[in-house]
C-alpha positions as CSV (number, residue, x, y, z in Angstrom):
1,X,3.7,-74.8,77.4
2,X,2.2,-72.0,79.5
3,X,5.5,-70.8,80.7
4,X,6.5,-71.0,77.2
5,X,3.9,-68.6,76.1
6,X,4.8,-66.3,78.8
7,X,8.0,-65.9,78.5
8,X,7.4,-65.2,74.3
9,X,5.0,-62.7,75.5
10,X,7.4,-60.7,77.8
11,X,9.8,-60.7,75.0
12,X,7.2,-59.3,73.2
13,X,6.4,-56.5,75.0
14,X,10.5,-55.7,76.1
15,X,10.8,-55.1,72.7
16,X,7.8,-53.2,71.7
17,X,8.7,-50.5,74.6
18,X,12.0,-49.2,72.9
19,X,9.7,-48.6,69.7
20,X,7.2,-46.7,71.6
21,X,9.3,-44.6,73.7
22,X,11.3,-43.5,70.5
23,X,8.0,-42.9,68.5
24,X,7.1,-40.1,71.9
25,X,10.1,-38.8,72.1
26,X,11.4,-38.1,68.7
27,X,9.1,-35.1,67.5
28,X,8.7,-34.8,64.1
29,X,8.6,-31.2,61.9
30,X,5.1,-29.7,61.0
31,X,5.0,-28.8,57.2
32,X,6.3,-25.3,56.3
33,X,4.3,-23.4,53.9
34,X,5.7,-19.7,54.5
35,X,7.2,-17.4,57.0
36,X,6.5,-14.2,58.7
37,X,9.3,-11.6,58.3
38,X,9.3,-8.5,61.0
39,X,12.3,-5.8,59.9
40,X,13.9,-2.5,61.0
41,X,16.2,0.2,60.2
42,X,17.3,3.0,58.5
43,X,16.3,4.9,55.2
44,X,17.1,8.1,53.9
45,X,15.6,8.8,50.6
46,X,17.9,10.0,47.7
47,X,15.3,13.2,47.5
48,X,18.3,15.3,47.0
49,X,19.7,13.5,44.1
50,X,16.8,14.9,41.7
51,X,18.2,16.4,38.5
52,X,15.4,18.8,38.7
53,X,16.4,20.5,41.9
54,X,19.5,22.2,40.5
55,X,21.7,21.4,43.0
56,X,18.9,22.4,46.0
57,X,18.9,20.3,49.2
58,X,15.7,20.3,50.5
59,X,16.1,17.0,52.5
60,X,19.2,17.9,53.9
61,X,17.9,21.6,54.5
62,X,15.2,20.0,56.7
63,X,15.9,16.7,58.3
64,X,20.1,17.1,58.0
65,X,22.2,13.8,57.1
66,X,19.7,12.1,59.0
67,X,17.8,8.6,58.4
68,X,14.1,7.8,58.5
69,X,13.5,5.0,60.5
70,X,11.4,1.9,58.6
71,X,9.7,-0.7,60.2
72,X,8.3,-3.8,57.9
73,X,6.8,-6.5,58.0
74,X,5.8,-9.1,55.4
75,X,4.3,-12.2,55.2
76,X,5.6,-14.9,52.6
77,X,4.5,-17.7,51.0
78,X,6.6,-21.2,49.6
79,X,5.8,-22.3,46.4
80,X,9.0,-24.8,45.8
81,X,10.9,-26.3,48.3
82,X,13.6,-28.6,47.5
83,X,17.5,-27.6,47.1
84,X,16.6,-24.4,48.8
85,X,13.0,-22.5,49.2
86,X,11.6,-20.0,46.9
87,X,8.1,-18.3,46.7
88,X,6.3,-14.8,46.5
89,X,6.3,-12.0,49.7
90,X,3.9,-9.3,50.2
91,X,5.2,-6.3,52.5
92,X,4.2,-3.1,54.1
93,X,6.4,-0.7,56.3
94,X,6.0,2.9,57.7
95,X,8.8,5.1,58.3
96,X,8.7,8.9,59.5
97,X,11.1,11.8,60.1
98,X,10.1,15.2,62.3
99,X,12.0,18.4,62.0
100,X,11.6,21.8,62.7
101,X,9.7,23.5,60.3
102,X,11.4,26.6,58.3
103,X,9.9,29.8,58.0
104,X,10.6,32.0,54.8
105,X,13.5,33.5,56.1
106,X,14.7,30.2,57.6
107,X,14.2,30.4,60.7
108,X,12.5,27.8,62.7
109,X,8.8,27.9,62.9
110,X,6.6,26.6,66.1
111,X,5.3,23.6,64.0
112,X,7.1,20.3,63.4
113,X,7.7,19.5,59.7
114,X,7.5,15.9,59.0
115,X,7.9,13.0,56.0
116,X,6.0,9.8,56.2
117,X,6.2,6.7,54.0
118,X,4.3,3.8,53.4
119,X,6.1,1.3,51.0
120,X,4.4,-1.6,49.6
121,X,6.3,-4.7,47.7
122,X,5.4,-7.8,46.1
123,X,8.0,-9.9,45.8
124,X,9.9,-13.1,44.6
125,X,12.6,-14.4,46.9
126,X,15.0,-17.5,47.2
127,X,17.1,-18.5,50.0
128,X,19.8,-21.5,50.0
129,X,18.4,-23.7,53.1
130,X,19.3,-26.5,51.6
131,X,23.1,-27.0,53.7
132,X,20.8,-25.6,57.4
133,X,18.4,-28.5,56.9
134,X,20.7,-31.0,55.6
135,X,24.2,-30.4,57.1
136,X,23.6,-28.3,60.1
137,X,25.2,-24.7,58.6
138,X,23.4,-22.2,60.5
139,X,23.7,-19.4,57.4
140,X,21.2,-19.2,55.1
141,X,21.8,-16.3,52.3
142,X,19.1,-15.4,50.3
143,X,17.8,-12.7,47.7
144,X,14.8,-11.0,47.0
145,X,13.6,-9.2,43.4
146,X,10.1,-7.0,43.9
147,X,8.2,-4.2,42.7
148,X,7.7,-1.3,44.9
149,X,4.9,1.7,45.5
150,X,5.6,3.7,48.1
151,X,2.7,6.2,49.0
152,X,4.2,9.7,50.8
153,X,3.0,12.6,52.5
154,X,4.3,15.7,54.5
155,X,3.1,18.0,57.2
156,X,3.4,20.6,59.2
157,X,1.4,20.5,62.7
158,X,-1.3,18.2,62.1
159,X,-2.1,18.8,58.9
160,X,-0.7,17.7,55.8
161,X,1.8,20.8,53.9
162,X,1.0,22.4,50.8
163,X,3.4,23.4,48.5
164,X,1.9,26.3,45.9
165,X,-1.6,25.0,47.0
166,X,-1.5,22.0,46.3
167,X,-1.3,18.8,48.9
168,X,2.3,17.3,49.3
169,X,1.5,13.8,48.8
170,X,1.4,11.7,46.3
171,X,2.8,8.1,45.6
172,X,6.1,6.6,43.6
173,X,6.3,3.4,41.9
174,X,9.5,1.3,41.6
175,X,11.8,-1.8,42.3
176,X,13.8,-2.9,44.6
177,X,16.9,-5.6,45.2
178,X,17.5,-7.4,48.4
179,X,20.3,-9.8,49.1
180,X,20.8,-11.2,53.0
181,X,22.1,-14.0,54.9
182,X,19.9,-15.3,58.1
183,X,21.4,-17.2,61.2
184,X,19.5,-20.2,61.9
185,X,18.1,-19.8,65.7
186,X,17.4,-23.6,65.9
187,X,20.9,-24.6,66.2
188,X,21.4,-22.4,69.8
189,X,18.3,-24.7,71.3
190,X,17.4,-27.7,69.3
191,X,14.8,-28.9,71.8
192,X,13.0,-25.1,72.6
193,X,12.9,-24.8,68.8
194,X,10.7,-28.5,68.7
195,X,8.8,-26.9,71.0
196,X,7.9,-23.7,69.5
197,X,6.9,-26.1,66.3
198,X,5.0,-28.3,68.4
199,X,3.2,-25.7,70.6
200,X,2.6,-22.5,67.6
201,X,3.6,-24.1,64.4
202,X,6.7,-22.2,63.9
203,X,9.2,-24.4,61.9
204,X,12.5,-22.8,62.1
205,X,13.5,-19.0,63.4
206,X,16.0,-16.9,62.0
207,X,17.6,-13.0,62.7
208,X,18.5,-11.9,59.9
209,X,20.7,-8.8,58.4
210,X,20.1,-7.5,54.6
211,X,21.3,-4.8,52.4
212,X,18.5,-3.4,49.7
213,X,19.0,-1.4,46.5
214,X,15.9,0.5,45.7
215,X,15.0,2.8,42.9
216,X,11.5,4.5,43.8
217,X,11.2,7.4,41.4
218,X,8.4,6.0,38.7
219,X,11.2,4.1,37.1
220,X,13.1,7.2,36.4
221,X,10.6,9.8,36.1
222,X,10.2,14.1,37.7
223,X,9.4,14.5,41.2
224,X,10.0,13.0,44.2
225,X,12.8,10.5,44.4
226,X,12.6,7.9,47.1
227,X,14.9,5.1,46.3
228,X,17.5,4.2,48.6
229,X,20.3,2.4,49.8
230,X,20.1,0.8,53.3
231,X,20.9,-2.1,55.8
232,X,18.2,-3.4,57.6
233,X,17.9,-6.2,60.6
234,X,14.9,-8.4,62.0
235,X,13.2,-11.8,62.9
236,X,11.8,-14.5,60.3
237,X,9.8,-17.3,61.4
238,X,9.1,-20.4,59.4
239,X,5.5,-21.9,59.7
């Protein structure tokens, strides 16, 4: 009877360590409830494109054909998940662009000239993860619809330029487009990407390239015109 009783409780315990063993060594995903979004690249504002200028160039007069460069980042928040993810994203980004400064008769002058931006956007996104999570495609495309004020300012040395007295700065209200397809990191190293959930609480890491249509000019009205058209590539993180 005893040897009975031992042999049940071996069998008992041979099969008990499969269940444990799996239970360690199959991790299991944190819950995601937003991502972190870090983005760079170029932006030229369409200052030149003002009716009012007749024709003038003063961007192009200044900084030539070339591009401000943006950094951005912006945090997001999931309000639905299910066939895909979709929620609400708050950015910020700084971009700048030095130049010789003119003098009257256009020649350069011993100060730098410079335009800085600050955009700000709230907005509401979506992005098709449904087929990464379920079948293993790596692409996730996605699109973004926000609002847009970008505060501005120029100088000249250290100090900020006037223009007939008064400060240049000032700020524009708009909107903005976005639409962009991420590559899902996970796939390169499933087990380093358990780990990076397990360890920080990062779900799922993408890089990402998108192309944004913005119109920044107080939804059509005088002054300075900083929409844009531009690429721009960077890192998500899922937490």
């Amino acid at each position: 009877m005893s040897s009975r009783a031992v042999g049940l409780g071996v069998a008992a315990l041979l099969l008990a360590v499969p269940a444990v063993a799996q239970e360690v060594t199959i991790p299991t995903r944190s819950p995601r409830t937003g991502a972190v979004i870090f983005r760079g690249g170029g932006y030229k504002p369409r200052i030149d494109t003002e009716k009012a200028l007749n024709g003038a160039t003063p961007y192009k007069d200044t900084f030539g054909d070339a591009s401000l460069l943006l950094i951005e980042a912006e945090i997001q928040r999931f309000f639905y998940q299910g066939i895909g993810t979709a929620g609400l994203g708050l950015g910020v980004g700084y971009g700048e662009k030095y130049a010789d400064a003119k003098l009257d008769d256009g020649s350069a002058a011993a100060d730098k000239a410079a335009l800085k931006v600050l955009p700000i956007q709230a907005n509401a996104f979506y992005k098709f993860d449904y087929a990464a999570f379920r079948w293993g495609i790596p692409l996730v495309p996605y699109a973004k619809l926000g609002l847009v004020y970008s505060p501005w300012w120029m100088t000249k040395g250290s100090e900020t330029e006037l223009v007939e007295g008064d400060k240049a700065s000032g700020g524009k209200w708009g909107w903005a487009g976005t639409a962009g397809v991420s590559f899902l990191l996970d796939v390169l190293e499933p087990r380093f990407a358990r780990d990076f959930d397990s360890d920080l609480g990062v779900n799922h890491s993408y890089l990402f390239a998108e192309y944004t249509h913005a119109d920044v000019n107080n939804f059509g009205g005088k002054g300075l015109n900083l929409s844009s058209r531009r690429w721009m590539f960077g890192l998500a993180l899922d937490y």
